[in-house]
VODRENDO-425223 format. One line per 10 residues: for each residue x, z, y of N, C-alpha, C, O, CB. Coordinates in Angstrom, 3 decimals, always signed. Atoms other than C-alpha are relative to their C-alpha. Glycine has a CB too. Example, Ala and Ser with C-alpha at 12.3 -4.5 7.8 and 13.67 -1.06 7.14 Angstrom:
% VODRENDO-425223
+0.890 +0.000 -1.190 +12.300 +7.800 -4.500 +0.900 +0.000 +1.200 +1.936 +0.665 +1.181 -0.992 +1.246 +0.027 ~ -0.820 -0.060 -1.190 +13.670 +7.140 -1.060 -0.770 +0.730 +1.090 -0.261 +0.899 +2.198 +0.414 -1.415 +0.462
This chain:
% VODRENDO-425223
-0.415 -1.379 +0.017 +101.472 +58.250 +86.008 -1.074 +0.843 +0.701 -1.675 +0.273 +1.612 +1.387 +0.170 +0.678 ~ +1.367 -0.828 -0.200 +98.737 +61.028 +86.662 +1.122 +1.257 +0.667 +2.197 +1.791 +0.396 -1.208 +0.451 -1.791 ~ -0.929 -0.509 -1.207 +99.467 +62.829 +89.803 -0.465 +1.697 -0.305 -1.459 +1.780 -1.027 -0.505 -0.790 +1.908 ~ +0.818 -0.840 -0.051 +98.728 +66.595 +89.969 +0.769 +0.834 +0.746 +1.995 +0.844 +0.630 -0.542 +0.404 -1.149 ~ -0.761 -1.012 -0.815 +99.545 +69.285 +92.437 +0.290 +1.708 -0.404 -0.506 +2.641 -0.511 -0.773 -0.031 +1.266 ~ -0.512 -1.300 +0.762 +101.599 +72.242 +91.132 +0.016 +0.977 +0.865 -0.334 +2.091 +0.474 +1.371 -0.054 -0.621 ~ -0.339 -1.179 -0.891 +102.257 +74.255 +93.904 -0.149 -0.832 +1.726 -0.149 -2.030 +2.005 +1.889 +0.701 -0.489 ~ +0.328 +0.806 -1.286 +101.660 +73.885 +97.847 +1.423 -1.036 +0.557 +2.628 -0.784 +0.565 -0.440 +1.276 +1.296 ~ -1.360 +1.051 -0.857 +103.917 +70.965 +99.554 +0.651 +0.340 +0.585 +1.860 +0.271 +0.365 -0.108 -0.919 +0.839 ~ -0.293 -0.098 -1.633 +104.312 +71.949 +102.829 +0.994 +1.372 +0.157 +0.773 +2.568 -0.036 -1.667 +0.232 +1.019
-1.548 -1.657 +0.189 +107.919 +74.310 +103.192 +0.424 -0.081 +1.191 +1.626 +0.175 +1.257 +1.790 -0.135 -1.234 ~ -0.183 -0.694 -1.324 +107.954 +74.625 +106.869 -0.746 -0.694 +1.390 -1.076 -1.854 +1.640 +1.604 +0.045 +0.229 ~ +0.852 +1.220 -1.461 +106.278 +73.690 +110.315 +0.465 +1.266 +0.807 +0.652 +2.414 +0.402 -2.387 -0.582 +0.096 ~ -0.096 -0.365 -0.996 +107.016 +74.600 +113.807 -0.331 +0.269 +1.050 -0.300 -0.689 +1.822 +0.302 -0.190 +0.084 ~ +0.608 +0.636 -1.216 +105.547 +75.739 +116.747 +0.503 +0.585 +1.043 +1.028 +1.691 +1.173 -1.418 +0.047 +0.107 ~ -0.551 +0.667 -0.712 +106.342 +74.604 +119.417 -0.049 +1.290 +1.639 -1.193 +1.617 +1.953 -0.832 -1.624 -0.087 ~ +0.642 -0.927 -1.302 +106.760 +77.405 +123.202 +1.150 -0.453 +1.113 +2.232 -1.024 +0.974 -0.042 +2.062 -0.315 ~ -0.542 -0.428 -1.398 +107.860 +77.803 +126.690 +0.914 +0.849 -0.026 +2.097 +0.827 +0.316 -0.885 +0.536 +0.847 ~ -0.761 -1.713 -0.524 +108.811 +81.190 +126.708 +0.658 +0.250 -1.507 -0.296 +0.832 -2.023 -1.504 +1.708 +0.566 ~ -0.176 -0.294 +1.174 +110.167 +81.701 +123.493 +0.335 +1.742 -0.048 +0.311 +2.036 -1.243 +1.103 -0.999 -0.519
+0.064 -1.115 +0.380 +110.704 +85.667 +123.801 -1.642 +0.470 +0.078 -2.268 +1.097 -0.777 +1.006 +0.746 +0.791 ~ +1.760 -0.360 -0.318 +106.847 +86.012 +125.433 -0.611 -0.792 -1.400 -1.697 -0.213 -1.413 -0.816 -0.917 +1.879 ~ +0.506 +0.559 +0.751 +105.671 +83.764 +122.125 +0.418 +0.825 -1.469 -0.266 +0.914 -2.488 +0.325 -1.379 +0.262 ~ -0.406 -1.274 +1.003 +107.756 +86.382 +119.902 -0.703 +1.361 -0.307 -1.190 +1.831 -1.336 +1.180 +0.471 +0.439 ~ +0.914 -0.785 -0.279 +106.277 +89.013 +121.235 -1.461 +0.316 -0.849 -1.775 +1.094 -1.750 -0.168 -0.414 +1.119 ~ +1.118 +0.243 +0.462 +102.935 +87.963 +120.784 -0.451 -0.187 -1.472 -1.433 +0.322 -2.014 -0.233 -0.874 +0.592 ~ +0.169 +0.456 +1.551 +103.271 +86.453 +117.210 +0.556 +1.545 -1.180 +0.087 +1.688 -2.308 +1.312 -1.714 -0.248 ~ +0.045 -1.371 +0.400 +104.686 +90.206 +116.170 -1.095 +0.617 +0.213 -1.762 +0.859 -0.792 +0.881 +0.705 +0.515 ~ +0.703 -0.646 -0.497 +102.510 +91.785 +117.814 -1.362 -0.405 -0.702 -2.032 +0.598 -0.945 +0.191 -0.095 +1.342 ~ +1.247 +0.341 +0.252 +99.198 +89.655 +116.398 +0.436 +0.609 -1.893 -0.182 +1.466 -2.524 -0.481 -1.962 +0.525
-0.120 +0.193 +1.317 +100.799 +89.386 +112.784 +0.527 +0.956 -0.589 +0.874 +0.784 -1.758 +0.582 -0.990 -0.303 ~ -1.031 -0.650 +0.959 +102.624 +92.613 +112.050 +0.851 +0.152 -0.488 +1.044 +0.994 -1.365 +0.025 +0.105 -0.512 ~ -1.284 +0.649 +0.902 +105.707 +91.145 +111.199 +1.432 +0.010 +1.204 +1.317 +0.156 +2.421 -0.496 -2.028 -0.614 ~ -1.264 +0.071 -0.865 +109.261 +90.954 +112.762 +0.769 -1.761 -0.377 +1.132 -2.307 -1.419 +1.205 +1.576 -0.569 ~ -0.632 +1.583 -0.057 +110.641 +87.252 +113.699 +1.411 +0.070 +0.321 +1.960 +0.682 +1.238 -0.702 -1.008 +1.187 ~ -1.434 -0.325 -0.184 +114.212 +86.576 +112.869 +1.065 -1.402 +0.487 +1.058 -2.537 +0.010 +0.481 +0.649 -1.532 ~ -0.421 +1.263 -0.054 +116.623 +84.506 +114.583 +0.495 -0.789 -0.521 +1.482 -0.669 -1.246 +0.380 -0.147 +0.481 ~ -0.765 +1.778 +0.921 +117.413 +81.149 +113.353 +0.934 -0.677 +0.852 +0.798 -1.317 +1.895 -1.317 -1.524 -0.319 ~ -1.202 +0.774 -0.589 +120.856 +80.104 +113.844 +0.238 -1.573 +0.045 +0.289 -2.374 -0.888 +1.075 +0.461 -0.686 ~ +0.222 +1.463 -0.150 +120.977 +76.907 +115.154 +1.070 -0.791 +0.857 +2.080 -0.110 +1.036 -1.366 -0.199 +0.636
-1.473 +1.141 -0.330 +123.556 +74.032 +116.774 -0.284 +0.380 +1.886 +0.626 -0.190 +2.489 -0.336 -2.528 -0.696 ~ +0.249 -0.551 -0.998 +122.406 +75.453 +120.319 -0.771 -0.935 +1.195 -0.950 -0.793 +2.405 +1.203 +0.542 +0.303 ~ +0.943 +1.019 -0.815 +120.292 +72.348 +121.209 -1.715 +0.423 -0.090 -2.639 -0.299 +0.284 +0.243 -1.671 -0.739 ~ +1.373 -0.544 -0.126 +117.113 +74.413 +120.762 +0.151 +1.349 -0.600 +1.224 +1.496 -1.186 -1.150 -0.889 -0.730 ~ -0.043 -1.183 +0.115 +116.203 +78.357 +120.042 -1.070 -0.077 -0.774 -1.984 -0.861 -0.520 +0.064 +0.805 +1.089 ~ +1.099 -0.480 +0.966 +114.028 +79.540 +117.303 -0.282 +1.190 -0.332 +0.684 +1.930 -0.148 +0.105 -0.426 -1.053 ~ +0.237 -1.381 +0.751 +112.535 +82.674 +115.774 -0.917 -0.324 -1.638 -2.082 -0.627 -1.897 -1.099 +1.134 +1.240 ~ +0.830 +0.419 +1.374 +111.872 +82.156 +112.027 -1.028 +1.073 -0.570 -0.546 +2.205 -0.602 +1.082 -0.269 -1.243 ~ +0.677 -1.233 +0.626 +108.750 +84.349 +110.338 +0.485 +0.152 -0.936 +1.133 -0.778 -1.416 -1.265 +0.072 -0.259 ~ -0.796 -0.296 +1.223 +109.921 +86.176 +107.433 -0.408 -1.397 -1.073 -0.933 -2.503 -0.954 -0.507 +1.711 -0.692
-0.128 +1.057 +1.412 +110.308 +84.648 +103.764 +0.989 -1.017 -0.036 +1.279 -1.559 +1.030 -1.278 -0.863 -0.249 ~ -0.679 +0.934 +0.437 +112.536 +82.351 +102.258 -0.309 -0.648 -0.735 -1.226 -0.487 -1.540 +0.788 +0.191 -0.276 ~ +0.042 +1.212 +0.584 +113.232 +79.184 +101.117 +0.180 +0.162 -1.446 +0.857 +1.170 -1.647 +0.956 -0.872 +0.573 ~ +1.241 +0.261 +0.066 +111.783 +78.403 +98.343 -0.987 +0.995 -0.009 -0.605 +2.124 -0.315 -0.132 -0.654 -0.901 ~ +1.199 -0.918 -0.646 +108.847 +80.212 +99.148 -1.131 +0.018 -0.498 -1.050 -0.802 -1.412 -0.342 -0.263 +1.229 ~ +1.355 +0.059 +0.382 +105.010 +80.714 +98.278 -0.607 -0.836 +1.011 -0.645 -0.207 +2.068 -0.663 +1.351 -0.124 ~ +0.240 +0.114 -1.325 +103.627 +78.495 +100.736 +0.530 -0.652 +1.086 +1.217 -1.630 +0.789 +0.008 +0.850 +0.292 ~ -0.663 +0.758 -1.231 +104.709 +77.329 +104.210 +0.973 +0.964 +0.386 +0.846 +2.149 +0.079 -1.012 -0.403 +1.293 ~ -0.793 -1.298 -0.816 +107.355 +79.195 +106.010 +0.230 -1.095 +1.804 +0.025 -2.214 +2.273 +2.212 +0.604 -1.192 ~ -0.544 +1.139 -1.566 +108.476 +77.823 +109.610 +0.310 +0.907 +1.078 +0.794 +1.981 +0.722 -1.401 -1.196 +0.799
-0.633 -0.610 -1.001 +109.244 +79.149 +112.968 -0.428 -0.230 +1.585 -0.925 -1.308 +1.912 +1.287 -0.363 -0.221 ~ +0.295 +0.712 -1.462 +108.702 +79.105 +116.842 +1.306 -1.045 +0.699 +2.499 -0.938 +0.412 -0.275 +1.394 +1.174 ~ -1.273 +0.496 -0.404 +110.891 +76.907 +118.581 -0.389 -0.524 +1.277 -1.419 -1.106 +1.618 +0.688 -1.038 -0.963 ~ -0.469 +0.895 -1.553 +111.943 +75.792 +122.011 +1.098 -0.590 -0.028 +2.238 -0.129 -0.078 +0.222 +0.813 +1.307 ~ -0.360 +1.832 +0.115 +112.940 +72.057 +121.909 -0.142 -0.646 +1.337 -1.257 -0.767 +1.844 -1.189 -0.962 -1.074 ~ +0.608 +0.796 -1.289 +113.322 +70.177 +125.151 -0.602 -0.984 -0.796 -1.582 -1.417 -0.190 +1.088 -0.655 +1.231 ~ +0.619 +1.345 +0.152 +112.245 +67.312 +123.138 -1.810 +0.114 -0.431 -2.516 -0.893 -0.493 +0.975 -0.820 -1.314 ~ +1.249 -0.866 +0.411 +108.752 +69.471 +122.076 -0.888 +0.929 +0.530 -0.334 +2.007 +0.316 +0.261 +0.587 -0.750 ~ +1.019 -0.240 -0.733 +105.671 +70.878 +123.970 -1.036 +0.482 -0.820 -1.515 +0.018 -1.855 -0.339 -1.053 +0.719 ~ +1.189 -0.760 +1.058 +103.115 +73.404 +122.910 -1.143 -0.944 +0.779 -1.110 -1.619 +1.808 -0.295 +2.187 +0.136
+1.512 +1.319 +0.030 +99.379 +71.446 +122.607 -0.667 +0.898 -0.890 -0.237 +1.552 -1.840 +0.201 -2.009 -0.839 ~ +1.194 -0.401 +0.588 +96.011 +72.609 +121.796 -0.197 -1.258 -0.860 -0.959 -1.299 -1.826 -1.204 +0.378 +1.052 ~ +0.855 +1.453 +1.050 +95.588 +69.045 +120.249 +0.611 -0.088 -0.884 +1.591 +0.643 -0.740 -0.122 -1.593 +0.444 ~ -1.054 +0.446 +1.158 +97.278 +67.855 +117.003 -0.648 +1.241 -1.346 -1.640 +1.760 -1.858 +2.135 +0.340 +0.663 ~ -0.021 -0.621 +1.682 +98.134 +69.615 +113.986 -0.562 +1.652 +0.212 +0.015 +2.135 +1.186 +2.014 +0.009 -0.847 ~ -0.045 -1.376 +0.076 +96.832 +73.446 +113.596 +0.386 +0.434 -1.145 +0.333 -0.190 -2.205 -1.081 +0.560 +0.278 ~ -0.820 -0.476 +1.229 +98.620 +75.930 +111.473 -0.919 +1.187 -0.234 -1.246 +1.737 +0.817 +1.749 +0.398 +0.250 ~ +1.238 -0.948 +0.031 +95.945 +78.620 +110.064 +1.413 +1.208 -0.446 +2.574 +0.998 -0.796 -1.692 -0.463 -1.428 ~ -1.266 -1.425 +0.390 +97.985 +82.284 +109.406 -1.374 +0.490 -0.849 -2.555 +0.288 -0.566 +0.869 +1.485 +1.740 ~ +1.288 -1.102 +0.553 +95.988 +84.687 +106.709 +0.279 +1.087 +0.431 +1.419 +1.343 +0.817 -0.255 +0.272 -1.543
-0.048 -1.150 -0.752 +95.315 +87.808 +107.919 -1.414 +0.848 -0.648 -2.247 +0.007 -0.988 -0.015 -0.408 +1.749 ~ +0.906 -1.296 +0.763 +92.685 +90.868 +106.344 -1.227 -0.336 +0.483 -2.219 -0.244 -0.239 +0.365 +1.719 +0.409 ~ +1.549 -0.237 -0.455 +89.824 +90.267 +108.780 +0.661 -1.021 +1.228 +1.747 -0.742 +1.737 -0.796 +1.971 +0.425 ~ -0.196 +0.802 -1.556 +89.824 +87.124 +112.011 -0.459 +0.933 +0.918 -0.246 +0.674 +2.102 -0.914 -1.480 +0.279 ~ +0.776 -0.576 -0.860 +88.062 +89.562 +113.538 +0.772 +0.794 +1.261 +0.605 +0.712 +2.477 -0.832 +0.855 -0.812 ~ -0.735 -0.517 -0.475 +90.876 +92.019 +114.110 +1.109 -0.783 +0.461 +1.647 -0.288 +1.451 +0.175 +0.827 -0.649 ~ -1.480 +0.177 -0.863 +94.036 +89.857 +114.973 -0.931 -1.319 +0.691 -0.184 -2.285 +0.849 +1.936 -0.452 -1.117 ~ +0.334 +0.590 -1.431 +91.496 +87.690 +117.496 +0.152 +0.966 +0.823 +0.826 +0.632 +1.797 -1.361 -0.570 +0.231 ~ +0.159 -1.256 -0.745 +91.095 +91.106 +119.073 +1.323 +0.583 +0.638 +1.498 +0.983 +1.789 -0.593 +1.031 -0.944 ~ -1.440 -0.084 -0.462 +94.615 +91.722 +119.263 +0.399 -1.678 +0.472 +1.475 -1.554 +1.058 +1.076 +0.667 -1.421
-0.718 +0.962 -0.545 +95.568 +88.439 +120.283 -0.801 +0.049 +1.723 -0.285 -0.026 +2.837 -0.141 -1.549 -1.051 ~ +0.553 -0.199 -1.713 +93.021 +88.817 +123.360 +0.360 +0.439 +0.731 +0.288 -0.017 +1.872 -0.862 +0.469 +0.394 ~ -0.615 -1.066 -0.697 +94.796 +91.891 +124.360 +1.275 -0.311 -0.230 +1.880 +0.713 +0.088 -0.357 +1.375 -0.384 ~ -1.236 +0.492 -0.207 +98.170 +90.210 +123.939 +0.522 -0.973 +0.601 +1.684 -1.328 +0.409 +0.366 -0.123 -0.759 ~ -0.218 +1.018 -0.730 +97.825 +87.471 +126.362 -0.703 -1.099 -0.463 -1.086 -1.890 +0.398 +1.246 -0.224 +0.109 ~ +0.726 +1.067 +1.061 +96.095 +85.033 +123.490 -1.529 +0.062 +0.662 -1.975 +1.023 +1.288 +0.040 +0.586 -1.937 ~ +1.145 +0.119 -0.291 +92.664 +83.625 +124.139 -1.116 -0.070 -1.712 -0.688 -0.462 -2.798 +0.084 -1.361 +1.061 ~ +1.048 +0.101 +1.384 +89.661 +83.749 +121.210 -0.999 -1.455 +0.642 -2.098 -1.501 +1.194 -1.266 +1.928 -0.304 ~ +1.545 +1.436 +0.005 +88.272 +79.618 +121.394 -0.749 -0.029 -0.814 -1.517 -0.976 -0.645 +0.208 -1.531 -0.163 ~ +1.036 +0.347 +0.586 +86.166 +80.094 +118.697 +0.236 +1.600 -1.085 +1.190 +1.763 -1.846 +0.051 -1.799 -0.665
+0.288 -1.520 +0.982 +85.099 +84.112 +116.826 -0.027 -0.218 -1.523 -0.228 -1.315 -2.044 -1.624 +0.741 +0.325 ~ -0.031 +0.402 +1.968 +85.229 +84.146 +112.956 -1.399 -0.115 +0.238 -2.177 +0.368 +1.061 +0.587 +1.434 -1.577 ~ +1.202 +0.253 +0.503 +82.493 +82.589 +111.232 +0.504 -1.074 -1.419 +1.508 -1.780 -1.513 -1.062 -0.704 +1.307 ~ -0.399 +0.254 +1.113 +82.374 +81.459 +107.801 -0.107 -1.161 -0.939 -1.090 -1.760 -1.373 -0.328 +0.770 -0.410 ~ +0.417 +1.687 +0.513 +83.202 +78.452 +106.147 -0.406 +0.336 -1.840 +0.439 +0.323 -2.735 +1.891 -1.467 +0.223 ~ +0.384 +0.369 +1.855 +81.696 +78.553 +102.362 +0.627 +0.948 -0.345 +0.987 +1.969 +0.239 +0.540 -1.478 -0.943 ~ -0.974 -1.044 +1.105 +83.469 +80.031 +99.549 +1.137 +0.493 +0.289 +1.625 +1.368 -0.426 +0.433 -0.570 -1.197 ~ -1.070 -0.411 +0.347 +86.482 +80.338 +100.892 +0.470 +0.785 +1.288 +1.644 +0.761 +1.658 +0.822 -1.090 -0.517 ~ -0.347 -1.048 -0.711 +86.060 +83.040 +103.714 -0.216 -0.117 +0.858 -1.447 -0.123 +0.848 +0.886 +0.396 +0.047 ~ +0.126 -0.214 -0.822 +86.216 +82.936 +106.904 +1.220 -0.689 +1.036 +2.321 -0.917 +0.533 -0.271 +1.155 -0.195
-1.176 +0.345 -0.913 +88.432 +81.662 +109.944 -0.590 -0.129 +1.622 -1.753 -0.290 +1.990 +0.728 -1.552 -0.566 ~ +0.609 -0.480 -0.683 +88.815 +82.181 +113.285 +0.967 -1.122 +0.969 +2.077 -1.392 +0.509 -0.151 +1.608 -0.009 ~ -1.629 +0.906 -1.035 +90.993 +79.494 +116.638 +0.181 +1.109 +1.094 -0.692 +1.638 +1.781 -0.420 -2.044 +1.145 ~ -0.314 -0.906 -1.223 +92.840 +81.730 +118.943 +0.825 -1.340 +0.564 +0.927 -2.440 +0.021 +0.984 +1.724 -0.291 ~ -1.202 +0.701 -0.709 +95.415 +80.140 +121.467 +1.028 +1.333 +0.173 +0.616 +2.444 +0.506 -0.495 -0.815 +1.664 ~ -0.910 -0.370 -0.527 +98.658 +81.551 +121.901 +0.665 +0.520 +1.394 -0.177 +0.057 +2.163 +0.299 -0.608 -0.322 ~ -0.608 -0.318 -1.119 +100.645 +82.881 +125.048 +0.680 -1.423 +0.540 +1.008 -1.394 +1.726 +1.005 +1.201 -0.286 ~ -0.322 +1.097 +0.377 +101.846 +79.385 +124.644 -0.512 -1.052 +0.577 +0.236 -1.718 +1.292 -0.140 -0.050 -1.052 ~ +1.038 +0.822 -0.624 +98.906 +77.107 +125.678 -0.274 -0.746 -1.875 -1.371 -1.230 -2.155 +0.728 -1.298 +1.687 ~ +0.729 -0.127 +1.930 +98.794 +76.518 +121.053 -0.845 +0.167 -0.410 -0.701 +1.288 -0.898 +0.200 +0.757 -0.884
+1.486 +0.042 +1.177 +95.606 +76.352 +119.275 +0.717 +0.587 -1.487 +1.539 -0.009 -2.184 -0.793 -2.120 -0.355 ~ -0.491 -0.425 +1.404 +96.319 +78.487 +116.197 -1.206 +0.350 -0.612 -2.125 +0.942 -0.047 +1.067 +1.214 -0.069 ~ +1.327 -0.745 +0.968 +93.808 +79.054 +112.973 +0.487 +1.282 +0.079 +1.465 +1.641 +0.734 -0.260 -0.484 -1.794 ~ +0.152 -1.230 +0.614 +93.093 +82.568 +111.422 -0.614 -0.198 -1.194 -1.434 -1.115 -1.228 -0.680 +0.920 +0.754 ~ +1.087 +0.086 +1.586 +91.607 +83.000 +107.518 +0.269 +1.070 -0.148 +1.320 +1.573 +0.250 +0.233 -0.970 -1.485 ~ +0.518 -1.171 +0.926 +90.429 +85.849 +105.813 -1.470 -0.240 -0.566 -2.567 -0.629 -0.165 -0.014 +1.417 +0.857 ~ +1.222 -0.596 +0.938 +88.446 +86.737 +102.957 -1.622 +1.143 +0.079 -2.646 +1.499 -0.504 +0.836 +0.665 -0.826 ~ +1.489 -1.706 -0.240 +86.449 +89.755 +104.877 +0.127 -0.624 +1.431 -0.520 -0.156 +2.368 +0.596 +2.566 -0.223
């Protein structure tokens, strides 16, 4: 059977905070967007980014999990955004650190690692 990929896999990931209103904050504040709560069994707190299931894409959420710890190491989740340039800039001035300035990988744009309010390693991509 001949495999082929129709559409992206991946329909949600989580990351992982401390503070979960200070990580709200911030993730509005970098991305433009309003995070909504996700009702949950009351063994952990979340804020989901918009979109629904099924979706274009990934969707997912912040969450505070005793069983879960934000980490610069592991998996990174890249966000798109117009320009890395501008939401490193805002993330600097929102408590976020800039580990590495846009610079451009090949054809397919650009990307940029901030960290979070969090102690999180997060990508950035854009086209400009």
């Amino acid at each position: 059977m001949e495999k082929t990929l129709q559409k992206n896999p991946v329909t949600w990931f989580e990351i992982y905070v401390h503070d979960l209103s200070r990580a709200k904050t911030f993730y509005e504040t970098v991305f433009l967007c309003s995070l909504i709560p996700e009702k949950t069994d009351g063994s952990f707190e979340a804020y989901r980014f918009p979109g629904g299931m099924p979706g274009n894409g990934a969707l997912g959420a912040l969450m505070k999990h005793p069983m879960r710890k934000p980490s610069q190491e592991g998996t990174m989740v890249y966000f798109h955004c117009d320009d890395c340039a501008v939401q490193s800039e805002i993330a600097s001035q929102s408590g976020g650190r800039v580990f590495k300035s846009k610079w451009r990988v090949g054809q397919d744009g650009f990307i940029a690692i901030i960290g979070d309010t969090e102690g999180n390693a997060i990508g950035l991509h854009s086209f400009g």
